[in-house]
C-alpha positions as CSV (number, residue, x, y, z in Angstrom):
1,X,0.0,-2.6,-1.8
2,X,0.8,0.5,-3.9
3,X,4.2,1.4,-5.3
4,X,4.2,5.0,-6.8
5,X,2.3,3.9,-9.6
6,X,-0.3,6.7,-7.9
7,X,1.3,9.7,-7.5
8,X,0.1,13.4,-6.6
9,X,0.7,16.4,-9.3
10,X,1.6,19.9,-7.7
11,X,-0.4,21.7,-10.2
12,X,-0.9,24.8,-8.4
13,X,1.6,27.6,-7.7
14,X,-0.2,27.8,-3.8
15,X,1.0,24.0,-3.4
16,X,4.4,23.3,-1.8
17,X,5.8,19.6,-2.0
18,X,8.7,17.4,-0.9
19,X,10.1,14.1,-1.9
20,X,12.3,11.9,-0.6
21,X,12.9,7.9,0.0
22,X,11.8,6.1,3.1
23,X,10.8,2.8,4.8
24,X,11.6,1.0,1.3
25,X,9.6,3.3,-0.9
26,X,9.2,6.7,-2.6
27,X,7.7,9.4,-0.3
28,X,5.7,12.4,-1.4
29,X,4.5,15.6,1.0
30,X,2.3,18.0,-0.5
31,X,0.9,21.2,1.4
32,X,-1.0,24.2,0.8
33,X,0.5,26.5,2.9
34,X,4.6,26.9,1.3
35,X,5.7,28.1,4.8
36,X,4.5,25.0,6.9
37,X,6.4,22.8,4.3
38,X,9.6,22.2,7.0
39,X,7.4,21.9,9.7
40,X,5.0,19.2,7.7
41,X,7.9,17.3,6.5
42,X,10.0,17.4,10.0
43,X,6.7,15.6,11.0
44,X,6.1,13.2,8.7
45,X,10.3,12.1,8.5
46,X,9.4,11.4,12.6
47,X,6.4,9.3,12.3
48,X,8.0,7.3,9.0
49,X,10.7,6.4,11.3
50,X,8.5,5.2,13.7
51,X,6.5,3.1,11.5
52,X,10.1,1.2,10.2
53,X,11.1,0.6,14.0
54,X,7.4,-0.8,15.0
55,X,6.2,-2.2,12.3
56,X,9.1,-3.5,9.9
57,X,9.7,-7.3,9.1
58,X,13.1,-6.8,7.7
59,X,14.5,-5.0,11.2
60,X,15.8,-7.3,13.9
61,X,15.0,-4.5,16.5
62,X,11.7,-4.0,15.0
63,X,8.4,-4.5,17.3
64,X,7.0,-6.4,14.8
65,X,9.9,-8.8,14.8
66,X,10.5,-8.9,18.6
67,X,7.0,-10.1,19.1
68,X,8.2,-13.3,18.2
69,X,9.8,-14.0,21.3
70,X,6.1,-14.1,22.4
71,X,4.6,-15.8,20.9
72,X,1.5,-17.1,21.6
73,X,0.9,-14.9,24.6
74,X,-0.6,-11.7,25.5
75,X,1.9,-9.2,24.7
76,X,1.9,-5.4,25.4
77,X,2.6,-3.4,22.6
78,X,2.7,-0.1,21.3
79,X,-0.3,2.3,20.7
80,X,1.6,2.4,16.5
81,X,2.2,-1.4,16.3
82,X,-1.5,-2.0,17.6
83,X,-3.1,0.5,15.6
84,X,-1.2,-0.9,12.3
85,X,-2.5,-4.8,13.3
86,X,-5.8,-3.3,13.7
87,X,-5.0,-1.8,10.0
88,X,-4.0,-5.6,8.7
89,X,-7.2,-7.1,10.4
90,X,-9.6,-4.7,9.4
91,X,-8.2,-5.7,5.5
92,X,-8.7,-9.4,6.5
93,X,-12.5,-9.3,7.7
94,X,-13.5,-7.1,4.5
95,X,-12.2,-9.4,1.9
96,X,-13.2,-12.2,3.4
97,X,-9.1,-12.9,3.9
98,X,-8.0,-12.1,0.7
99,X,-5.7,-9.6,2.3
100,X,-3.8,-11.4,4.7
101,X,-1.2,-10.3,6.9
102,X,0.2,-13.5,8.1
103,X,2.1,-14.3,4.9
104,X,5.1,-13.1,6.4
105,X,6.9,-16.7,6.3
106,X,5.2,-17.1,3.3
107,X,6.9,-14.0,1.2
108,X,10.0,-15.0,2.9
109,X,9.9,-18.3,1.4
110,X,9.4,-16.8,-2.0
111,X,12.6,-15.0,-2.3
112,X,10.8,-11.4,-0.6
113,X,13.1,-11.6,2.9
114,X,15.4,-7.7,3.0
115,X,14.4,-4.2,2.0
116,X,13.6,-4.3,-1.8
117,X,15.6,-2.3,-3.0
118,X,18.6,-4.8,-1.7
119,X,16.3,-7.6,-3.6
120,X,15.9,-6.0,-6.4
121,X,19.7,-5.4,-7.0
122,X,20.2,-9.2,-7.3
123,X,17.3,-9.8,-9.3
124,X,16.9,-9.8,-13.2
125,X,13.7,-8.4,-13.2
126,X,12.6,-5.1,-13.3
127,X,10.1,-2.9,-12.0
128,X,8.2,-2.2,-15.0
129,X,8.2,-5.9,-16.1
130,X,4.9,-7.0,-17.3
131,X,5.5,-10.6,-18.7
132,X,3.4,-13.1,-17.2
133,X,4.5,-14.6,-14.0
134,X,6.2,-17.8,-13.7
135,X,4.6,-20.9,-12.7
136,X,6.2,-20.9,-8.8
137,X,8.0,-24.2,-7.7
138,X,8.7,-23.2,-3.9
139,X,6.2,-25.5,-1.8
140,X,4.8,-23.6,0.4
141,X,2.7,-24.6,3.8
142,X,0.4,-21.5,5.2
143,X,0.0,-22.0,8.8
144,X,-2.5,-20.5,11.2
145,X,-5.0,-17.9,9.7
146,X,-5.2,-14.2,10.5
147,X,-8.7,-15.1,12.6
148,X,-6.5,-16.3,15.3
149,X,-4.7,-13.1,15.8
150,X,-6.0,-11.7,19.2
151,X,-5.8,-7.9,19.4
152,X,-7.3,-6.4,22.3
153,X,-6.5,-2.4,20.6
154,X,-7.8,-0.5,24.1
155,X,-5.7,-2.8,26.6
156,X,-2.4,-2.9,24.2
157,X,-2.5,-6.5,24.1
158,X,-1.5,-8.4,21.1
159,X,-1.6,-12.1,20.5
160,X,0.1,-13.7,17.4
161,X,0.5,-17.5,17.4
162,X,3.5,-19.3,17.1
163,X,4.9,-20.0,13.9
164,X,3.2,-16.8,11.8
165,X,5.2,-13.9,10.8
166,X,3.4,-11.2,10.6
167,X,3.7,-8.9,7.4
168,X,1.4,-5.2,7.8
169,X,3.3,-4.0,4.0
170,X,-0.3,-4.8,2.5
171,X,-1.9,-2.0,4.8
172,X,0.7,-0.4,7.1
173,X,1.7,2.2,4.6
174,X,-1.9,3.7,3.8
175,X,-3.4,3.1,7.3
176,X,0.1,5.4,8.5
177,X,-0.6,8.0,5.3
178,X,-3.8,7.9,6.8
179,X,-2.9,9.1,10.3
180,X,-0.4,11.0,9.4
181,X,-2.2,13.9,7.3
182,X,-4.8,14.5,9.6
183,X,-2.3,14.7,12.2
184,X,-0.3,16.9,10.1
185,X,-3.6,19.0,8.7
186,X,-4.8,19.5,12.3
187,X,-1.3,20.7,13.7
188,X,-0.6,23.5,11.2
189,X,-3.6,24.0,10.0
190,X,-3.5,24.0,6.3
191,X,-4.4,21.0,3.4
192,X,-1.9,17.8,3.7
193,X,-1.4,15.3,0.9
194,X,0.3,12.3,2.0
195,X,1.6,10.1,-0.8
196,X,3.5,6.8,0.8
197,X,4.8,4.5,-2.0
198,X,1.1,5.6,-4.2
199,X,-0.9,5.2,-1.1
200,X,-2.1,8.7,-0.7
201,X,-4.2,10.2,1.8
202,X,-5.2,14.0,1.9
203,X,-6.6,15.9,4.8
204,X,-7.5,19.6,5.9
205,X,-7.9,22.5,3.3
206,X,-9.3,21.8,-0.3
207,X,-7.0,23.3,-3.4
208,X,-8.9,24.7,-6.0
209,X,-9.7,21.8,-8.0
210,X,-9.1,19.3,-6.0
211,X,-6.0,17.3,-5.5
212,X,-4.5,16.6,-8.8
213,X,-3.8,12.9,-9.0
214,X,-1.6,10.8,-11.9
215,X,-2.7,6.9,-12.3
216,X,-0.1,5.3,-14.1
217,X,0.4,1.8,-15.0
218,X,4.4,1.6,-15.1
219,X,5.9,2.8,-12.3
220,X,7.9,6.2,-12.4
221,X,8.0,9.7,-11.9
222,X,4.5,11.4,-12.8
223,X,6.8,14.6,-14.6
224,X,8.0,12.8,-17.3
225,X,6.8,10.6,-19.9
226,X,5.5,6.5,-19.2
227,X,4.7,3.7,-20.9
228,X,1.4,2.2,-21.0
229,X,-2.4,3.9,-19.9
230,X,-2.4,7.0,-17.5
231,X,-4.8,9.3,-16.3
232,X,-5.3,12.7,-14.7
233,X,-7.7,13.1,-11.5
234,X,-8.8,14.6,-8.8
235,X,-10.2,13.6,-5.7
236,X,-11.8,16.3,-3.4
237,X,-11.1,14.1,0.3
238,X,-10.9,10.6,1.6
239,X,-7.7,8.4,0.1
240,X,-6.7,6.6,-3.2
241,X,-4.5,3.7,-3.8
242,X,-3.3,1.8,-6.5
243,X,-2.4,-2.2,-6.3
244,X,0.5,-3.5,-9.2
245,X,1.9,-6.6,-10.4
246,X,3.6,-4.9,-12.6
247,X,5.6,-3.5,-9.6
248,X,8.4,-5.2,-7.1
249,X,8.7,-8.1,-8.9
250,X,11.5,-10.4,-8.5
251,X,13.3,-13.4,-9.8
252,X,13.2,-16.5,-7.4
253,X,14.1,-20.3,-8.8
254,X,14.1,-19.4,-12.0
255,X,10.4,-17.7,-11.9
256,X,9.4,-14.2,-12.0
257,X,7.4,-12.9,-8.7
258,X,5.6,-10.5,-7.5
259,X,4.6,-8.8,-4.3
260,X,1.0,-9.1,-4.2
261,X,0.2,-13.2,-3.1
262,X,-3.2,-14.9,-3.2
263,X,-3.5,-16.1,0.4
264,X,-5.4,-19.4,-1.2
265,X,-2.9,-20.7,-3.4
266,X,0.8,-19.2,-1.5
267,X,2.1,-17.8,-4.0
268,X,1.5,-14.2,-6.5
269,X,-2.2,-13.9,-7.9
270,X,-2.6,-14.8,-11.1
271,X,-4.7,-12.1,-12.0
272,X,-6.0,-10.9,-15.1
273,X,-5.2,-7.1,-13.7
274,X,-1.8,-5.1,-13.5
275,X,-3.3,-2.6,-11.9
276,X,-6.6,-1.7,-9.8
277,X,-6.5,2.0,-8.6
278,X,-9.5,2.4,-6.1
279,X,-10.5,5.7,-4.2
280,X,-12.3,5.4,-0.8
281,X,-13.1,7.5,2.3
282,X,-9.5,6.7,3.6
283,X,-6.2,5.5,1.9
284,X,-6.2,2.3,4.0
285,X,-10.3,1.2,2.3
286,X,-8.4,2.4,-1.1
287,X,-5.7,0.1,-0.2
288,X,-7.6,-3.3,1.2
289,X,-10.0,-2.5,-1.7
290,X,-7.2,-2.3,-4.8
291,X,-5.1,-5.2,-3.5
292,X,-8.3,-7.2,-3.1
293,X,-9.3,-6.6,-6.6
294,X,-5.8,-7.8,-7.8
295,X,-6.8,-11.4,-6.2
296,X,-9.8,-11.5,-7.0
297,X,-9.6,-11.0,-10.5
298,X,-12.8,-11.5,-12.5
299,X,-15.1,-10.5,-10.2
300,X,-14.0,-7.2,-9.2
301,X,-15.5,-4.9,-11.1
302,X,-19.0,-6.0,-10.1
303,X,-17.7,-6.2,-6.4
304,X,-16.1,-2.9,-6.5
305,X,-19.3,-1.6,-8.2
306,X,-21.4,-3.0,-5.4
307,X,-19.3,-1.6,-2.8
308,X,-19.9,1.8,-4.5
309,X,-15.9,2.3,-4.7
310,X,-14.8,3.9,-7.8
311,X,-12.3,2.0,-9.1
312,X,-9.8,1.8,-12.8
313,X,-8.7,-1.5,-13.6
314,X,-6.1,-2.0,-16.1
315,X,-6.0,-5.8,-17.6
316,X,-2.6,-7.6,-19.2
317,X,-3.4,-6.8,-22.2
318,X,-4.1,-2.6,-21.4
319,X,-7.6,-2.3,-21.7
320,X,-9.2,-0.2,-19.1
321,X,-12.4,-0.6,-17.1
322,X,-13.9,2.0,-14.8
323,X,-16.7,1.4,-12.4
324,X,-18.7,3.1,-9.7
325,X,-17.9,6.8,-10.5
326,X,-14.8,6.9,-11.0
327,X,-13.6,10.4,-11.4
328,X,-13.3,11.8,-15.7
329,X,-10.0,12.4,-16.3
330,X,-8.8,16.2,-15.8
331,X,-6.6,17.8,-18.5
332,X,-2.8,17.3,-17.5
């Protein structure tokens, strides 16, 4: 999962942009063509809105939560709600389950159960907080594995065993990036850049260049000045994401949490990573690919190599790796 620690740089005078806050994160709108801007961004506020009402685990009225009245049948659901488990599934069978999106009871238990931004506000921890995190006291049991989620995507039938909670924030927001600037692109007719919560996705025309991308590893605002290793990109298509433990942590019992969990062990990956930025052919590969590496730990840079993903991976202690390409820094 990415939180802003990725962020696009309008770099050119042809590039319009927009920012704003939804669905529990930082959202950016870039477009080549200044006088589609409204248009693109009228758009975008009407598929973000609904994403939250299908796909949200912190919504009573949500799809996602009504489900569980369900459970264990074949239920109809939404073309969005089924294309977004689709998402989540997709991330499960290429990491072999690393990416799991039946945690939901499971993040819950760890103190991660309202918007974050209400969390946050009665935690002592910051965003940028890179101690180590705490040794985790909550017992926790993980029940039924994402392999017996039954989507059948073409009929609209969704079954999701009793018990699991089912939580799509590990892929939801760059599979809907995804979607969402092609449609955009191929309505109006001009280059899209998506950016939700660092999960960005570009579509349609090319600026000159390339799209101008900041990798950060505090979270913040890519205008002014951050703490720790950054650099300047550009990607010419396809998506880029960037995974952080360094981002939405919590406290919870007396330990420090974050948001990204190791499916194995129930609780946040103790990974030698604070961030893994990965580019891919979509935002959602980028996605399932940086999270992935955050569990994974040791091994990622040879996986991500033999994957041919181009991927930066920032350890505790700041040194940076690079592997598979990844695209030389552009002057800022």
């Amino acid at each position: 999962m990415s939180v802003t620690s990725t962020l696009p740089l309008v770099r050119s005078g042809q590039l319009s942009s927009a920012d704003w806050n939804a669905i529990g994160t930082t959202i950016r709108l870039v477009v080549t063509d200044a006088a589609q801007l409204g248009s693109a961004r009228a758009m975008l506020v009407d598929d973000l809105a609904a994403l939250d009402a299908a796909c949200s685990r912190f919504r009573d009225d949500s799809e996602l939560i009504r489900l569980e009245a369900s459970a264990g049948q074949a239920t109809r659901v939404s073309a969005l709600l089924a294309g977004a488990v689709r998402a989540a599934l997709r991330g499960a069978r290429l990491t072999g389950g690393h990416v799991d999106p039946t945690l939901g009871r499971t993040m819950e238990s760890l103190g991660y159960d309202r918007d974050f931004a209400l969390l946050q506000a009665n935690s002592e921890t910051s965003e940028g907080d890179t101690s180590p995190v705490g040794t985790v006291r909550v017992s926790v049991h993980h029940g039924p594995s994402w392999r017996q989620i039954k989507l059948d995507h073409d009929a609209g039938l969704l079954t999701v065993p009793a018990g699991i909670r089912l939580d799509l924030g590990a892929t939801a927001k760059a599979w809907a990036a995804d979607e969402c600037a092609q449609r955009i692109a191929g309505a109006l007719h001009c280059g899209v850049l998506v950016s939700l919560g660092g999960d960005i996705a570009v579509a349609g025309d090319l600026p000159a260049g390339g799209w101008a991308i900041q990798v950060q590893d505090v979270t913040g605002d890519p205008s002014t000045s951050v703490e720790g290793p950054t650099s300047v990109v550009a990607i010419q298509g396809g998506g880029l994401a960037t995974s952080s433990t360094t981002a939405r942590r919590w406290q919870h019992g007396g330990d420090v949490m974050h948001h990204i969990l190791d499916p194995r062990a129930g609780r946040p990956a103790d990974s030698i990573w604070r961030t893994v930025s990965v580019a891919a052919a979509s935002a959602l590969d980028a996605n399932i690919a940086s999270t992935a590496a955050v569990i994974r730990g040791r091994r990622s840079p040879g996986w991500l190599a033999a994957l041919g993903l181009p991927a930066r991976l920032v350890a505790i202690d700041g040194s940076v790796t690079t592997v598979a390409g990844w695209p030389e820094e552009i002057a800022s």
